[in-house]
C-alpha positions, 0 to 999 in steps of 0.5 A, a space after each residue: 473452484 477448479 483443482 491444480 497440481 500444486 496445492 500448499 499448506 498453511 497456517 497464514 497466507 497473506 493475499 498482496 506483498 506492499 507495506 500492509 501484508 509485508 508487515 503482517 506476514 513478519 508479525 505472523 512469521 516471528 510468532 510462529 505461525 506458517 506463513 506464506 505472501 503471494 505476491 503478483 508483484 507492482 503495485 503503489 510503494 512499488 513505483 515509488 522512487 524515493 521513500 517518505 515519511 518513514 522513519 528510519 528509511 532515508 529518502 533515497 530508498 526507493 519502492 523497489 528497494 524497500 519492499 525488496 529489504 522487507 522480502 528478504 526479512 520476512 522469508 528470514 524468519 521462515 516465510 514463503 514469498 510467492 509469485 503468482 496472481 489470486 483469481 479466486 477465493 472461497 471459504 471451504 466445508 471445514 471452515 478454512 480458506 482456499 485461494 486459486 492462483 494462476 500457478 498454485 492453489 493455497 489453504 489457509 487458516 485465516 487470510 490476509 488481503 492487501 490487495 489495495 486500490 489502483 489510482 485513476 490516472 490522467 490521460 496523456 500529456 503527462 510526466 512521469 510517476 514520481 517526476 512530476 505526478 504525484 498521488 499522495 499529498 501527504 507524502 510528497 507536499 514538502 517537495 513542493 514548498 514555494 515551487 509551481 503547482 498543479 491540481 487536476 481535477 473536477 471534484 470536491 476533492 481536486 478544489 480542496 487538494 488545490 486550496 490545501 497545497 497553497 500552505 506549501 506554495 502561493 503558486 497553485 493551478 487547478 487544471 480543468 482540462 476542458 471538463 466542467 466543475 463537478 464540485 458544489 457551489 459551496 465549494 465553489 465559493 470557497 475555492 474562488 476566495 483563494 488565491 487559485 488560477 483555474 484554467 479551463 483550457 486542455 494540456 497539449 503539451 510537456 516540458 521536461 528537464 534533463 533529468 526527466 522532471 516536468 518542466 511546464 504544461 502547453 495549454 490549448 489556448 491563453 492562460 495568461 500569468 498567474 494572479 499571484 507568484 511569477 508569471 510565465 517565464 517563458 514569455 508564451 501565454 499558453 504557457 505555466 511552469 511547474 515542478 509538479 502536482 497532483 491528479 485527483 481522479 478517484 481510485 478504484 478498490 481491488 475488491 474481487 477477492 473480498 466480495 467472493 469471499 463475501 467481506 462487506 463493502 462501505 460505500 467507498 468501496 473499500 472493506 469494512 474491518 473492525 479494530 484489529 483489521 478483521 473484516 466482517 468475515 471471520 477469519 478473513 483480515 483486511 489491511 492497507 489501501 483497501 480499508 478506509 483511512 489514509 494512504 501512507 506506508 506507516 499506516 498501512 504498517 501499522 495495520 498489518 501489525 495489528 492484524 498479524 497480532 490479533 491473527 496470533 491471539 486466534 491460532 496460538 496453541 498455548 495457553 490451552 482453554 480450561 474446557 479442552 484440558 477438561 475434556 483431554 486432560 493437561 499439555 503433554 511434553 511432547 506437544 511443545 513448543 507450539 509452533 510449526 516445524 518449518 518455522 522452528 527450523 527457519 528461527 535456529 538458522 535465523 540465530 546461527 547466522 547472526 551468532 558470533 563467530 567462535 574464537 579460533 581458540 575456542 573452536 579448537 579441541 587443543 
């Protein structure tokens, strides 16, 4: 790994600035360990336009806006938020991490990656992320109670996508787009025993709205009307109105980092960790989108406050074992408190700002 000017110092660095590093970097930060995101910036809840299933957030609040409001929280209590991209990482001789990016070089006690996964996306004509493709079910489903929608896909988990959405709507298309089925002939059977109009032909065109929302897909040939739900508003065959659906084309896992610092795989591509987010190497966690399970920010929170959590287990000085207090004797005074100055410092100006002004009377020496 090649040396840089600029090499920063820290307890905590949490490789991904989503939901899942975010909210382990809060946890890691209020419990007074140095902390720093590096952050490349984008991502999934990035291109979110509105936020769902997060209680306490209102729809409204899109990607950019939520994460920005977790930003200035985390650098609140003392945090660094960082610009740059990890290229490298490795474990060094003295059993700390360092992590090479474009811009800095960081060392670290224990790592944190969220790096996540990248959704396969479909191939043009498409609408717009957030206006007509949709890659979480279990986010965005409700949108779509009693409208038209589309599935895309050729395996096992486009045909189950599809016969999932029919609990929001009777009007549900599996788009095939001139592939063939790779999808069993269990499933097979069983998608065909649902009311689901498979459409073999290839998209050849959009129609949007005014607002930029999909409108209806052009097919290559006849599609016909639909076998349940209205038919083709528009009068043309080769025509389906839809307010939206959902591409399933697989993802592809941010694993880069992980297999260099030598984390195990499953076979999904996605990071072993055990119960509190660690993966199989010690010191290194895992959370969020790159670790098995759902895709949803209140998980992926969850995560990172679990391995914030256990993070703060391994690097609190206090309480001191019974073999170091043997061997060096008992805490001295002037060992406390146990955390960092830079993050003390960060926790009396947190409190300052938020302490009430003083009475004009109380501030006078009169």
């Amino acid at each position: 790994m090649s040396d840089t000017a600029d090499v920063r110092d820290y307890e905590v660095v949490v490789v991904g600035g989503g939901p899942a590093g975010l909210q382990t970097a809060l946890y890691t930060t209020r419990l007074g360990h140095d902390t720093a995101v590096v952050d490349r910036g984008g991502g999934r809840a990035a291109m979110m336009l509105e936020t769902h299933n997060v209680i306490g957030v209102p729809e409204e609040t899109s990607g950019n806006e939520f994460l920005q409001t977790a930003q200035e929280q985390v650098k609140s209590y003392g945090a660094d938020i960082v610009r740059d991209f990890i290229v490298e990482a490795e474990r060094t001789e003295d059993g700390r991490f360092r992590l090479l990016g474009n811009d800095a070089e960081f060392l670290a006690d224990r790592v944190v990656l969220g790096v996540g996964f990248n959704d396969e996306r479909p191939k043009p004509p498409v609408p717009r992320t957030g206006r007509g493709l949709h890659y979480c079910l279990h986010c965005d489903a409700y949108m779509f109670v009693d409208r038209p929608v589309y599935v895309m896909g050729t395996g096992e988990a486009a045909a189950h996508v599809a016969m999932i959405m029919l609990n929001f709507t009777d009007e549900v298309d599996l788009l095939l787009r001139g592939e063939q089925p790779e999808w069993s002939d269990e499933t097979d059977e069983q998608l065909r025993a649902h009311p689901i109009d498979i459409i073999e032909s290839e998209i050849v065109g959009m129609r949007k709205g005014d607002d930029g929302w999909l409108e209806a897909f052009e097919f290559e040939d006849s599609v016909g009307p639909r076998s349940t739900g209205s038919g083709p508003e528009s009068g043309d065959d080769s025509v389906r109105r839809y307010r939206g659906g959902f591409p399933m084309y697989g993802s592809n896992y941010n694993t880069a980092l992980p297999e260099q610092l030598g984390c195990e795989l499953n076979d999904d591509g996605t990071v072993v960790v055990d119960d509190s987010m660690e993966t199989t190497v010690d010191g290194v966690y895992a959370v969020g989108d790159i670790t098995s399970g759902h895709n949803q920010v209140p998980v992926a929170m969850g995560q990172g406050a679990q391995a914030g959590i256990d993070i703060h287990y391994t690097l609190r000085e206090f309480p001191r074992d019974l073999e170091t207090i043997r061997e060096n004797g008992p805490v001295s005074p002037d060992e406390l408190p146990g955390l960092g100055s830079r993050v003390r410092a960060a926790a009396a100006d947190f409190e300052e700002a938020r302490a009430p002004p003083l009475e004009p009377d109380a501030a006078s020496d009169d």
